[in-house]
C-alpha positions as a Python dict, from the first residue, in 0.01 Angstrom:
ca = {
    (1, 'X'): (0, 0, 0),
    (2, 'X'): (146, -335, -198),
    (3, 'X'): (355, -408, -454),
    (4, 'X'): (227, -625, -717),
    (5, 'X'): (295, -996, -565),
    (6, 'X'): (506, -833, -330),
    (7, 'X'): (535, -761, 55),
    (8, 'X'): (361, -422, 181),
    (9, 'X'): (584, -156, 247),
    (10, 'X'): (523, 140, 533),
    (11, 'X'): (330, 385, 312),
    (12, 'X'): (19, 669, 295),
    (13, 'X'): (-299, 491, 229),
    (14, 'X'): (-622, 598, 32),
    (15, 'X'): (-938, 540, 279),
    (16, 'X'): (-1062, 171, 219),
    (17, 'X'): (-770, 49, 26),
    (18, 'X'): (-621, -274, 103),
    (19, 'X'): (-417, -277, 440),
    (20, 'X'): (-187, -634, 453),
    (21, 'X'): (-162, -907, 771),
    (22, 'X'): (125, -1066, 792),
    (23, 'X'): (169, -1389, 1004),
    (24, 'X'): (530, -1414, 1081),
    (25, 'X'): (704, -1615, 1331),
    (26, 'X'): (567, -1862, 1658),
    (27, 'X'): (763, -1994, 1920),
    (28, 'X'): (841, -2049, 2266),
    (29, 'X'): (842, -1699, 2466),
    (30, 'X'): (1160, -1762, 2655),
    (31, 'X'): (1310, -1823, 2386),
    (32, 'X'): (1327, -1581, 2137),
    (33, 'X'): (1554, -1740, 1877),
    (34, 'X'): (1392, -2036, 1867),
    (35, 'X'): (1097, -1951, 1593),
    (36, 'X'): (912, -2107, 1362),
    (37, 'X'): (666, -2023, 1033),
    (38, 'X'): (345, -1916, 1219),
    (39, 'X'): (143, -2247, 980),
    (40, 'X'): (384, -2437, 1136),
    (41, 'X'): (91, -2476, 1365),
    (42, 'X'): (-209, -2614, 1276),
    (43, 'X'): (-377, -2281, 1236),
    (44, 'X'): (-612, -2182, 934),
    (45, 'X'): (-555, -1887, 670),
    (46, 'X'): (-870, -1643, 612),
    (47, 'X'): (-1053, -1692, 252),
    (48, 'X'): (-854, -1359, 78),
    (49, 'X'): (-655, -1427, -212),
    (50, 'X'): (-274, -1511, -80),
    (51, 'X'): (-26, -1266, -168),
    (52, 'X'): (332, -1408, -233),
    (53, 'X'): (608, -1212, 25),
    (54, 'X'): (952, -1215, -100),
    (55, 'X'): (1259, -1077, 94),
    (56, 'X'): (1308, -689, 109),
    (57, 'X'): (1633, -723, 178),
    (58, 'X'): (1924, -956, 261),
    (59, 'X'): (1933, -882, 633),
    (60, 'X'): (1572, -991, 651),
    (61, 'X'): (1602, -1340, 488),
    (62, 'X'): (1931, -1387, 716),
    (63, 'X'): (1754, -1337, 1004),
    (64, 'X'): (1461, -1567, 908),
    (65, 'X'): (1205, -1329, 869),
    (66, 'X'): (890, -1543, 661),
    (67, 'X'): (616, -1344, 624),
    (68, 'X'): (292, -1517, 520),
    (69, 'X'): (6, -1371, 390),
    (70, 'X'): (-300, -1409, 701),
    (71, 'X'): (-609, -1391, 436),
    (72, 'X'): (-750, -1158, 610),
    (73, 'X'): (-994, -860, 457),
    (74, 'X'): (-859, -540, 643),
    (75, 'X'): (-900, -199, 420),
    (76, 'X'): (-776, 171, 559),
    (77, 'X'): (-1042, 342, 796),
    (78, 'X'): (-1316, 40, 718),
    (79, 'X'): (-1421, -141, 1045),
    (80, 'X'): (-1466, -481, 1068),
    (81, 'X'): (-1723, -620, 1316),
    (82, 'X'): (-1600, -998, 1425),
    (83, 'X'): (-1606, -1219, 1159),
    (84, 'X'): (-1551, -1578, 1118),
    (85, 'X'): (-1254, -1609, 896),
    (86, 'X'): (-1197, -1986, 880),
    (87, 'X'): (-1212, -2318, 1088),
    (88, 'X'): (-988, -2549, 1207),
    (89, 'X'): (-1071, -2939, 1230),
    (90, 'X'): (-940, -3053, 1526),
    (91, 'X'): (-802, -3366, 1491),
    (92, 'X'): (-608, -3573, 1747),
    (93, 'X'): (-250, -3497, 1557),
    (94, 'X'): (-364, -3085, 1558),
    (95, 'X'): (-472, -3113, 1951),
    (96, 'X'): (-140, -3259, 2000),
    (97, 'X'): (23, -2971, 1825),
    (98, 'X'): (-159, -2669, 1995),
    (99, 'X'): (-100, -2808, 2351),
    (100, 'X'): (236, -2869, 2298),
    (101, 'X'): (259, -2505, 2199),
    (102, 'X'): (84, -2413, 2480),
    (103, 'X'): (232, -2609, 2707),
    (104, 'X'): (618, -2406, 2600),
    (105, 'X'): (435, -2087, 2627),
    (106, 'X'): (422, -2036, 2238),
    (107, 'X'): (366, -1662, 2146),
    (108, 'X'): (308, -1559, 1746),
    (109, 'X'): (437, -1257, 1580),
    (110, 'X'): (259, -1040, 1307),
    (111, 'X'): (314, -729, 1079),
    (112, 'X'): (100, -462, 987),
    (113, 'X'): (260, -162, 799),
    (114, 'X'): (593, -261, 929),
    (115, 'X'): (454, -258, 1334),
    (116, 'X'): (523, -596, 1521),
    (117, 'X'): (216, -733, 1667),
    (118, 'X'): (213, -1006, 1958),
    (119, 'X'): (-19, -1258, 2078),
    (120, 'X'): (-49, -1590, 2269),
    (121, 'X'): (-122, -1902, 2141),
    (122, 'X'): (-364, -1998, 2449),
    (123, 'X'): (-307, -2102, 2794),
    (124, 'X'): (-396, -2407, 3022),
    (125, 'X'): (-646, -2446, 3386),
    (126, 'X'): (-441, -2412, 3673),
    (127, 'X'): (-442, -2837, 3687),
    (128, 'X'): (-249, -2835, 3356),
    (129, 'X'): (-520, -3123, 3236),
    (130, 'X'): (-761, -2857, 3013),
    (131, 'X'): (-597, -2644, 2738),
    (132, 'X'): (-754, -2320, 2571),
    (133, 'X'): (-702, -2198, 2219),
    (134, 'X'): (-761, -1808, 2200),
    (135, 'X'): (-937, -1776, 1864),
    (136, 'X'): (-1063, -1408, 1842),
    (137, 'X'): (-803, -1181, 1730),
    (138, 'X'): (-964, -809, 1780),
    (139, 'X'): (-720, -553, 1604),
    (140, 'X'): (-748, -151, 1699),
    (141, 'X'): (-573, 16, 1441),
    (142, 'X'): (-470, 369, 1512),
    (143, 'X'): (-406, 617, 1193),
    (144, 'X'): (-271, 1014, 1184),
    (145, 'X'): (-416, 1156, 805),
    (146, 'X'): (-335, 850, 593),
    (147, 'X'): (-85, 721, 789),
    (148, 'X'): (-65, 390, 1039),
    (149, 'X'): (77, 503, 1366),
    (150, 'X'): (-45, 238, 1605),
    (151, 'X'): (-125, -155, 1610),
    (152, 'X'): (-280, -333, 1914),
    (153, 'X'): (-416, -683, 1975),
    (154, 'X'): (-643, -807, 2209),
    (155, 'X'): (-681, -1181, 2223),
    (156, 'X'): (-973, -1302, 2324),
    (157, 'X'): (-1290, -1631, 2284),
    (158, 'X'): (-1108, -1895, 2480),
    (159, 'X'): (-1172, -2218, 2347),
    (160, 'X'): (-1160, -2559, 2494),
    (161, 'X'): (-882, -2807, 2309),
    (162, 'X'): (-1128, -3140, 2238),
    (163, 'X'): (-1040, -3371, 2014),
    (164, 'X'): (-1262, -3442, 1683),
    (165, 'X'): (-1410, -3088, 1719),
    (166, 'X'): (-1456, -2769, 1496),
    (167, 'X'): (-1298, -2429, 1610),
    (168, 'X'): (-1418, -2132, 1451),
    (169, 'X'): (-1081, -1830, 1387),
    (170, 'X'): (-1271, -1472, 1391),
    (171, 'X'): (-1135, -1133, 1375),
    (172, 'X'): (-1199, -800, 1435),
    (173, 'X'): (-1099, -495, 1290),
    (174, 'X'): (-1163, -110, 1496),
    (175, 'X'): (-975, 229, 1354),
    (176, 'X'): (-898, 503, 1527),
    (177, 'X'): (-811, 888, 1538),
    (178, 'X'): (-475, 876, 1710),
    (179, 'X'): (-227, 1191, 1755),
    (180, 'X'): (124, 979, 1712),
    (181, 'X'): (347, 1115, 1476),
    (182, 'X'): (405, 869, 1219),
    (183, 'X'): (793, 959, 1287),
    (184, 'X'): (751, 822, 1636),
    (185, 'X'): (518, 553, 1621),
    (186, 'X'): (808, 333, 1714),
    (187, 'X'): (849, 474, 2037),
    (188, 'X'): (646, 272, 2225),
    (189, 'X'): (824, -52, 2107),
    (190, 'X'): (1135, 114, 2326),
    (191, 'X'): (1203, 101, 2706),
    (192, 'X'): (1393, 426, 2799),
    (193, 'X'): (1373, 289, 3157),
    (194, 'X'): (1600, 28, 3110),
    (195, 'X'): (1787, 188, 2865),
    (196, 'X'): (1827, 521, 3034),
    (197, 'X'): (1859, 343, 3362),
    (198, 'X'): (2129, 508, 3609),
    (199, 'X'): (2368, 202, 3612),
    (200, 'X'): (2396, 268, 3232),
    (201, 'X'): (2471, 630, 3292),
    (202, 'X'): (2702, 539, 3586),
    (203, 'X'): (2872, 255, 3365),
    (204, 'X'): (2932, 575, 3115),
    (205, 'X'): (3057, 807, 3371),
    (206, 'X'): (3301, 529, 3516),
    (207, 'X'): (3502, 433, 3179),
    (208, 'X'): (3512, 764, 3144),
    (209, 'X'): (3687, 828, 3510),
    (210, 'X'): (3932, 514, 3355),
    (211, 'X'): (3998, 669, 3054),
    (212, 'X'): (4137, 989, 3238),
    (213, 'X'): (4327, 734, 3467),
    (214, 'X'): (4513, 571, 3185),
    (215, 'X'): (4550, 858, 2977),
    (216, 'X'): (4748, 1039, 3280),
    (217, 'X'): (4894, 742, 3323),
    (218, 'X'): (5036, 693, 2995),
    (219, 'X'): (5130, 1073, 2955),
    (220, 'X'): (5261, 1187, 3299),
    (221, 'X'): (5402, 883, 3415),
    (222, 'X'): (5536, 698, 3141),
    (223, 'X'): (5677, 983, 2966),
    (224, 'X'): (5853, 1096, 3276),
    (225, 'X'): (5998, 762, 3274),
    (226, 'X'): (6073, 775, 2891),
    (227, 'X'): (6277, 1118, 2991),
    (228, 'X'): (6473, 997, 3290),
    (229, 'X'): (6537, 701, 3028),
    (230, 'X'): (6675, 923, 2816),
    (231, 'X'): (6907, 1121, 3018),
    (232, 'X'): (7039, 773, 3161),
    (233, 'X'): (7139, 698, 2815),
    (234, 'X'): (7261, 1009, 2736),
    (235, 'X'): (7474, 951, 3019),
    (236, 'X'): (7602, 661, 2912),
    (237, 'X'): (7692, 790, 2589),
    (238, 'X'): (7928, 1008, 2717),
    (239, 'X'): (8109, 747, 2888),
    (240, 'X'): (8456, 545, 2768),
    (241, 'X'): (8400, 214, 2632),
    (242, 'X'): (8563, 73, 2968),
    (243, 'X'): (8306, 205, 3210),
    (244, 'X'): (8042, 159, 2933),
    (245, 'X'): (8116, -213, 2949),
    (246, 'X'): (8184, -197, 3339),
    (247, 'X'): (7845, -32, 3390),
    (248, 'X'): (7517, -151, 3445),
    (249, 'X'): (7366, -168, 3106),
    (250, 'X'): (6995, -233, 3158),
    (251, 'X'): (6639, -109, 2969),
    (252, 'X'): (6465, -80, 2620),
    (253, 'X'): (6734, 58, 2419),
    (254, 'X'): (6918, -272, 2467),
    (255, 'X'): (6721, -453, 2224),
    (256, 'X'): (6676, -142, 1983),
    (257, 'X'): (6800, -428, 1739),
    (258, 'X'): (6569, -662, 1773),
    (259, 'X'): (6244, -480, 1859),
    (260, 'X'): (6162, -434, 1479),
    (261, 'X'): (6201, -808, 1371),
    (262, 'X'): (5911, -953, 1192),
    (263, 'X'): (5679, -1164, 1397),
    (264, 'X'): (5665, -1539, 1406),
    (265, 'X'): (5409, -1594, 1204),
    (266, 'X'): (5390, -1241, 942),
    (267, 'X'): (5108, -1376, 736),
    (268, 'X'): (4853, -1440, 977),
    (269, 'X'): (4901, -1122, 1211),
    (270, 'X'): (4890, -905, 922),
    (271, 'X'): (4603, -1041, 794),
    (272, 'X'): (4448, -1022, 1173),
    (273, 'X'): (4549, -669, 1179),
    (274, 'X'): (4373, -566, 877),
    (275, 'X'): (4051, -777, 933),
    (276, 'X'): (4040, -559, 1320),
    (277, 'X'): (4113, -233, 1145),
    (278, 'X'): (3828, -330, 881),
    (279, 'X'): (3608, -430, 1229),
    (280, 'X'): (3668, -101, 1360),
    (281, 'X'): (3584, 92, 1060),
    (282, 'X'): (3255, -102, 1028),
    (283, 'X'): (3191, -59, 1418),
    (284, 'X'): (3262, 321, 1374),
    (285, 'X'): (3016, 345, 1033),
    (286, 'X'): (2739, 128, 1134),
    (287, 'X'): (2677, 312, 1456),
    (288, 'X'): (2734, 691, 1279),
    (289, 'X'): (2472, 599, 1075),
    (290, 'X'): (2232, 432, 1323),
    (291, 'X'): (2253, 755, 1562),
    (292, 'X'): (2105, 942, 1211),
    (293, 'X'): (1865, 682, 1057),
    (294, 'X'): (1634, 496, 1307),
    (295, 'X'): (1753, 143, 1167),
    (296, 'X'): (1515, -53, 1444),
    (297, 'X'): (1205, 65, 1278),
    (298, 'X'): (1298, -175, 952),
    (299, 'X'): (1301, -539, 965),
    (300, 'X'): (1638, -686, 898),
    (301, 'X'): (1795, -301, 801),
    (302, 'X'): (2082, -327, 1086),
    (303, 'X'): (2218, -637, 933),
    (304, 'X'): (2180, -549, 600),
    (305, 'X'): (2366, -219, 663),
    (306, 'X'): (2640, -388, 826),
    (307, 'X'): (2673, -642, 541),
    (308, 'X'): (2694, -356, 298),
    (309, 'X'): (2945, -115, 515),
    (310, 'X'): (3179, -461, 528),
    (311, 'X'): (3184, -521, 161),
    (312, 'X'): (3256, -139, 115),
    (313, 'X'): (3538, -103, 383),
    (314, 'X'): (3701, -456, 235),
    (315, 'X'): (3955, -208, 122),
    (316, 'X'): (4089, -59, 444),
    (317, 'X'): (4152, -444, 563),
    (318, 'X'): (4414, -501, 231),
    (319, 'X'): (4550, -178, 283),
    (320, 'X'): (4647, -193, 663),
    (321, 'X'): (4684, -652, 607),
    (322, 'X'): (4894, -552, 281),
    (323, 'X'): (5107, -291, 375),
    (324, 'X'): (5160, -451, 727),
    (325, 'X'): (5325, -825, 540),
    (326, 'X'): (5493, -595, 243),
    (327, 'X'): (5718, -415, 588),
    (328, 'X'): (5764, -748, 752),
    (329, 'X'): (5900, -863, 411),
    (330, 'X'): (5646, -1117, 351),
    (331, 'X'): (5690, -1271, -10),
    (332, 'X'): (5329, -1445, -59),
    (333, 'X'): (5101, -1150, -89),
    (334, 'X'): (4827, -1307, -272),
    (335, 'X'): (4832, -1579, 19),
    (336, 'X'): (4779, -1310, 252),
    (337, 'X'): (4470, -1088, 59),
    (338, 'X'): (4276, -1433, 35),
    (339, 'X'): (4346, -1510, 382),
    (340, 'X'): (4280, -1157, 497),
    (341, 'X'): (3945, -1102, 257),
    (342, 'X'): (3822, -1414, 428),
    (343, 'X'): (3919, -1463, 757),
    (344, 'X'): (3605, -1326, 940),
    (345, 'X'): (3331, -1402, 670),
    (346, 'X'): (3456, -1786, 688),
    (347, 'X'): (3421, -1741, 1052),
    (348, 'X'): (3087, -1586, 1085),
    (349, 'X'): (2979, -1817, 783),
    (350, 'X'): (3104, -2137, 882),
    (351, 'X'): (2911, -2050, 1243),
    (352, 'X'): (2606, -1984, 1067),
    (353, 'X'): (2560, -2247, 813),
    (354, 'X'): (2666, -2476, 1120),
    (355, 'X'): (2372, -2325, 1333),
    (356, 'X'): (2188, -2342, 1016),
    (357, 'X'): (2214, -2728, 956),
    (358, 'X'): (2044, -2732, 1325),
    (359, 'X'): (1777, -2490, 1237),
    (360, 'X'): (1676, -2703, 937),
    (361, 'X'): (1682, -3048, 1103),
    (362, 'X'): (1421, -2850, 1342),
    (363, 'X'): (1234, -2662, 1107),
    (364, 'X'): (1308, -2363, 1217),
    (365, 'X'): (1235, -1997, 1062),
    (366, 'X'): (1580, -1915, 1146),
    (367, 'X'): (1722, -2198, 862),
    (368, 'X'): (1892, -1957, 592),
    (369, 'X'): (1731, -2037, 236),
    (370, 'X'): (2011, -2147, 38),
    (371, 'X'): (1938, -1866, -217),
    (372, 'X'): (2076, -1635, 52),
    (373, 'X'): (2373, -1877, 133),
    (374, 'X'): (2463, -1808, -269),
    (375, 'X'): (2405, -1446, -200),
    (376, 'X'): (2609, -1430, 50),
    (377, 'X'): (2901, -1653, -160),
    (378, 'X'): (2844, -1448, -430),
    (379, 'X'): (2933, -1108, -204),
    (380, 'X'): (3219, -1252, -67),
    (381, 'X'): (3395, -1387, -409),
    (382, 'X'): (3283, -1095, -666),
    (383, 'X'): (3303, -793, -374),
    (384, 'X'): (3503, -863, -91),
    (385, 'X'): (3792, -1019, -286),
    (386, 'X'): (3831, -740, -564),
    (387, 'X'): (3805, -419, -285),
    (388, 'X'): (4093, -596, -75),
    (389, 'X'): (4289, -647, -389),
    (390, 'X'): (4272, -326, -502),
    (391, 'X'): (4362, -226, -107),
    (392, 'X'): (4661, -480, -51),
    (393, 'X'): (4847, -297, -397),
    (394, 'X'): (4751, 15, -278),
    (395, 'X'): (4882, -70, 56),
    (396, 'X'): (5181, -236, -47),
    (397, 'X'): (5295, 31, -293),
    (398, 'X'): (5227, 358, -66),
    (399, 'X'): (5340, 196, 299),
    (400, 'X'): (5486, -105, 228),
    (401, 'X'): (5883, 11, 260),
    (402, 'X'): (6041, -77, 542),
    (403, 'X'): (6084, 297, 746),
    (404, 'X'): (6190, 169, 1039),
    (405, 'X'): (6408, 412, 1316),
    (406, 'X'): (6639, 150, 1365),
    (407, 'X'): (6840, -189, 1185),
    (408, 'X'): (6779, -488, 1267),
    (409, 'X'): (7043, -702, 1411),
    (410, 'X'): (7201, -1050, 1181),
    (411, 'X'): (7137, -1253, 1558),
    (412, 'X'): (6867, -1243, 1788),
    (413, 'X'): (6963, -1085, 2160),
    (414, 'X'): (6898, -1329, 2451),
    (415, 'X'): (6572, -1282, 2657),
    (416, 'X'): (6684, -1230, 3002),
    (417, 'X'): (6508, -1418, 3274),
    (418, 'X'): (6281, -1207, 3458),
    (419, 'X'): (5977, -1223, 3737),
    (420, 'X'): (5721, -1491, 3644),
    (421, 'X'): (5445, -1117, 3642),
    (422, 'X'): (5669, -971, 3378),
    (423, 'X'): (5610, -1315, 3124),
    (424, 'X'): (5400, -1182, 2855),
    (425, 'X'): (5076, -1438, 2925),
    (426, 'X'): (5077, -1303, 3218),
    (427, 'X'): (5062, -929, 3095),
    (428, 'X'): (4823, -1029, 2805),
    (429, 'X'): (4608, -1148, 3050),
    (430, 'X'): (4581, -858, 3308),
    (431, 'X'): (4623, -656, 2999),
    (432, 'X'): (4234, -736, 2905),
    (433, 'X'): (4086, -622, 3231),
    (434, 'X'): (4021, -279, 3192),
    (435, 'X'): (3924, -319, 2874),
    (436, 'X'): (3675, -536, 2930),
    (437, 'X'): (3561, -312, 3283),
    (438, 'X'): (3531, -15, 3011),
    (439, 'X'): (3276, -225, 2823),
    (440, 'X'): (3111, -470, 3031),
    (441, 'X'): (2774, -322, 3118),
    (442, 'X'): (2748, -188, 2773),
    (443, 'X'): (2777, -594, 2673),
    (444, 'X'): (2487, -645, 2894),
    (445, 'X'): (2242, -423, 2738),
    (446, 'X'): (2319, -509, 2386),
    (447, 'X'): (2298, -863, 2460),
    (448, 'X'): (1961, -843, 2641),
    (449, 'X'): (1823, -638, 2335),
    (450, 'X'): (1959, -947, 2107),
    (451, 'X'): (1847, -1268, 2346),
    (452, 'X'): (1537, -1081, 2500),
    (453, 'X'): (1237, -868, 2428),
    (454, 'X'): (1413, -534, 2393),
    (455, 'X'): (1517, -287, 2097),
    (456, 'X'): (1857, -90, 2145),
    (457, 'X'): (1816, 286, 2028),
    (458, 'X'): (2092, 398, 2243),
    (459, 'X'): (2327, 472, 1977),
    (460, 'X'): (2515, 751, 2138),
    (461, 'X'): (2579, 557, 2396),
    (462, 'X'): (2745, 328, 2216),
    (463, 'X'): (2934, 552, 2035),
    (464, 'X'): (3104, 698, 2335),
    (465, 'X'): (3191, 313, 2447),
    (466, 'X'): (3347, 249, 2138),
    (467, 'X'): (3532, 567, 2145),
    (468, 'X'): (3667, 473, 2510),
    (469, 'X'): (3734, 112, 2467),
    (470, 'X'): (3983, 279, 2173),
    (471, 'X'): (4144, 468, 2406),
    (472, 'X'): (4176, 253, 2690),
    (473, 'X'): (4297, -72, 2455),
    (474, 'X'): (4601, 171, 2308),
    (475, 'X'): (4684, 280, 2657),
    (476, 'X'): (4683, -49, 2782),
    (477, 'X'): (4882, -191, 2505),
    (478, 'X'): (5112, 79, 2549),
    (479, 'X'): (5168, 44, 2923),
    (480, 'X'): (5225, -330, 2858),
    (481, 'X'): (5457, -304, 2569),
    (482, 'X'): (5672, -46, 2776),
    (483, 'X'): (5660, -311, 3059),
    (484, 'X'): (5798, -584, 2865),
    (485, 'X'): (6050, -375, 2668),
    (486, 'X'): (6199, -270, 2983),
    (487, 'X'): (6206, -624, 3053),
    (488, 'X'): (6434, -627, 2751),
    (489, 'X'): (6172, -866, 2573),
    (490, 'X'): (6112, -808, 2263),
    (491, 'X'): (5966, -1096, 2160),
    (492, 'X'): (5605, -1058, 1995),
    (493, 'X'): (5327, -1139, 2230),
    (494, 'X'): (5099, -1464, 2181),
    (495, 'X'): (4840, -1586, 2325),
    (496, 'X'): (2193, -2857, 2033),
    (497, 'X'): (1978, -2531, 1841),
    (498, 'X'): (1953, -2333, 2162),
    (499, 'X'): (2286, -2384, 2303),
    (500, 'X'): (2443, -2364, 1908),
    (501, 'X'): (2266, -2075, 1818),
    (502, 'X'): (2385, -1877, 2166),
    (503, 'X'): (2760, -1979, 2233),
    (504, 'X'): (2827, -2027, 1815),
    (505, 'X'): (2691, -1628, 1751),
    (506, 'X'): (2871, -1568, 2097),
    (507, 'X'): (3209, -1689, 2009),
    (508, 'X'): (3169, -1504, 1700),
    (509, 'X'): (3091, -1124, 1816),
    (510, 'X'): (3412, -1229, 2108),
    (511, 'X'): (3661, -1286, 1870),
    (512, 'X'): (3521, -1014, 1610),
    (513, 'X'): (3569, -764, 1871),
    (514, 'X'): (3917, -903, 2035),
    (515, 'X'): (4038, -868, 1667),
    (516, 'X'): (3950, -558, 1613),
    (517, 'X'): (4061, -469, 1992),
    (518, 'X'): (4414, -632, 1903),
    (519, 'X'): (4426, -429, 1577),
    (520, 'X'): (4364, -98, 1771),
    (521, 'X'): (4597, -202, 2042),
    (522, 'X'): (4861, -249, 1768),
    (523, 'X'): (4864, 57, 1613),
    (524, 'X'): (4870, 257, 1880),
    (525, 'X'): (5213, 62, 2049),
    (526, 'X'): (5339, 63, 1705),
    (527, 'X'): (5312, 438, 1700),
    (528, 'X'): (5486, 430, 2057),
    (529, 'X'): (5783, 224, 1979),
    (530, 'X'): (5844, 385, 1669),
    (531, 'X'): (5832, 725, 1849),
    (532, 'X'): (6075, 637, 2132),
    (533, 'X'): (6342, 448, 1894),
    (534, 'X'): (6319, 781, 1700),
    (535, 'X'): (6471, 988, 1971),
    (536, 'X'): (6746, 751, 2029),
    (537, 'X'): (7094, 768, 1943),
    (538, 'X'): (7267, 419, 1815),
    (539, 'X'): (7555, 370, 1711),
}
């Protein structure tokens, strides 16, 4: 079924009404973000009447979906012996063209009902000097009541590339009687045997083992520590102020003074903490609701839910950013809820409208339309901005007090010197390795479903990563923190198309997720410190 003018939508068909081929995308197969409009190529369009496709949703244009009507005569249950839909007139420029594509492996994508079809441009002789166009596209269409369930294409009349010649496109259309739910026609599109592989369940089972490691850790040893800590300086209380000052004053209640300064630079980590706790929130929605809805069965519906679910949670980011500067008694609020609101869609927009200056000097599919770029502009400025407002006052008038367990000293207590493993670049380095071992294999199959021919489904197991990379990040933090306050620091810690497109959306999902890694780490310590000032007496 079609809209009027519009794109055809998965739907129940009436036997011979109209059934819509769209040509998509063409490009090199090992590449699979480099793409291009499928008449990018000198092919021909069948004699229907063209439909105009617009964008079903944002996600779709962003990722430079371009559907374009094929021309072709296909209707629900009718068969369609081959038939010579159009010709091409190979001239020397067009030759050029299709061996070029052939020569880079070109493959084309199509849609029918929503399923991705496949095919191959052609192929060359073993010598590499003859090139073949395949120009017979034969379709087998499988249906369940009035339902499609199942699209395949078989590619077939290889044709000889020579120059000044005619080449005649046909297709073929053959329906079927299949048995495939329509809720699972999808299913064949997956790859549970890389998905479900054992190194993904041992990667699982592993964080897991680190997660009980850290966690006894944290709670055994530490806390034992923390107790003997506390009977030391007990101890010491009890003492005269001459042995007080004769004895060996040492630890993290020394600098219960300074430990609840303000950092260096207030505006900037608060707004760093409330972009990572609006990450996290996103992270935690997005995936909730791709382990209920099948998201991978719509084109462009994982972005566009994640685009939505940011703009929505822009809230939680002003209340955490907001109430975060109002306790470190930062003055320019409004500074911070514009630099907070836009921190991470400047840096995933400024990445993409770089990539997509590339994309357009190449003519790529992937070049954002600048309708979208407005779109986008227009979320960001009318959206964005007014949720984190309204979450910055609410922030900064229910948590922005100052409630801290102890006073802050007039003068800053000297750092002691200490061993060069107990700086803290040198524990914010070792500091990221186990929470990058939780994670790491995880990386690898979400990447390979991104840069390669794969769809991740594996929601749950996702889910439980994100759960343990929580854990483990506020353990570490903890561990680290405890470390350096020991240490009697208290000083905040510190720290061309193809190759554009992969380390620019790269360097984007890294610092995305150390953000929102940073964010987690930080409220969990700040929970800790808070907690073990509490239960000390000062004078």
């Amino acid at each position: 079924m079609t809209w009027p003018g519009g794109p055809e939508v998965a739907s129940q068909y009436q036997d011979k009404e109209e059934v819509v081929l769209w040509m998509n995308t063409v490009g090199p197969y090992h590449n699979r973000q480099e793409t291009y409009k499928y008449f990018s190529l000198p092919f021909c369009v069948g004699s229907k009447k063209s439909i105009s496709h617009y964008h079903e949703t944002l996600g779709e244009a962003l990722q430079g979906v371009e559907l374009e009507f094929s021309g072709l005569d296909i209707k629900f249950k009718d068969d369609v012996m081959q038939t010579t839909y159009c010709e091409i007139d190979l001239d020397k420029g067009r030759r050029e063209a299709f061996v070029y594509a052939i020569k880079n492996h070109y493959w084309y994508q199509m849609y029918i009902d929503d399923l991705p079809i496949w095919g191959i441009v052609g192929e060359a002789d073993e010598n590499g000097e003859d090139y073949y166009l395949w120009t017979y596209k034969k379709l087998e269409i499988g249906y369940n009541a009035n339902r499609i369930v199942d699209v395949n294409l078989t590619s077939e009349g290889k044709v000889k590339l020579v120059p000044n010649t005619k080449i005649q496109m046909s297709y073929s259309v053959k329906w079927k009687k299949s048995d495939v739910k329509f809720e699972d026609r999808f299913d064949k599109y997956l790859d549970p045997s890389f998905f479900q592989h054992r190194i993904h369940w041992f990667s699982i089972f592993n964080s897991f083992m680190m997660v009980i490691f850290l966690v006894g850790l944290v709670s055994m040893i530490l806390m034992r520590t923390l107790r003997k800590d506390y009977a030391r300086y007990s101890k010491e209380e009890e003492m005269d102020d001459m042995d007080r000052d004769l004895g060996d004053e040492y630890g993290w209640k020394q600098v219960h003074g300074d430990v609840f300064r303000p950092s260096s630079h207030p505006l900037i980590f608060s707004s760093l903490i409330g972009s990572g706790c609006q990450i996290f929130a996103v992270s935690l929605i997005v995936i909730v609701v791709a382990m209920i809805e099948d998201l991978y069965t719509e084109r462009g519906s994982m972005l566009s839910t994640a685009i939505f679910v940011y703009a929505a949670t822009s809230p939680v980011n002003g209340y955490f950013g907001g109430s975060l500067y109002a306790r470190q008694g930062g003055r320019r609020w409004i500074k911070q809820m514009f630099i907070g609101a836009f921190l991470i869609p400047a840096m995933v927009c400024g990445t993409a409208f770089f990539i997509n200056f590339i994309a357009i000097y190449y003519h790529a599919s992937r070049a954002i339309p600048f309708g979208t770029m407005v779109a986008v502009c227009c979320i960001c400025f009318f959206v964005i901005l007014p949720l984190n407002l309204v979450g910055t006052i609410l922030g900064r008038n229910l948590s922005g007090q100052p409630n801290f367990p102890c006073r802050v000293n007039a003068v800053p207590r000297p750092i002691p010197e200490k061993k060069w493993f107990m700086e803290p670049a040198v524990i914010v380095c070792l500091g990221g390795i186990l929470p990058f071992g939780s994670i790491f294999i995880e990386m690898y199959f979400i990447f390979t479903s991104f840069w390669a021919y794969k769809i991740y489904y594996v929601y749950g197991f996702m889910m439980l990563v994100l759960v343990i990379l929580c854990i483990v990040t506020v353990c570490v933090t903890i561990v680290c923190t405890y470390f350096l306050l020991n240490a009697e620091d208290y000083r905040w810690m510190y720290g061309l198309f193809q190759t554009s497109f992969y380390f620019g959306y790269m360097a984007v999902f890294s610092t995305a997720l150390g953000i929102m890694c940073g964010a987690i780490g930080y409220m969990g310590t700040s929970a800790f410190v808070r907690k073990i000032y509490t239960n000390v007496k000062i004078d």
